[in-house]
C-alpha angles and dihedrals in degrees: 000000000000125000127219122212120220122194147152148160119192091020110285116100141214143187144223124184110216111192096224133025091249089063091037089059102038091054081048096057096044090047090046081051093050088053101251121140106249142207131154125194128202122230120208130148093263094062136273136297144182111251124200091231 
């Protein structure tokens, strides 16, 4: 399972890829304090999904 991070700040995004929920969180918060819009999705091999992380 990998998560990719989703942010940005004037429309146009950019990702990032953390290996574990704890580091996906953590680069969230630190985008979301830097005032970027967030969202981080979770890949499995079953598909992908939006987490609330």
């Amino acid at each position: 399972m990998r998560f990719q991070i989703v942010y940005m700040k004037r429309g146009f995004p950019l990702t990032t890829w953390a290996n574990n929920a704890d580091r996906a969180h953590q680069l969230a918060e630190q985008l979301r304090r830097a005032g970027y819009s967030v969202d981080v999705w979770r890949h499995t091999e079953e598909g992908s999904r939006k987490t609330d992380l």
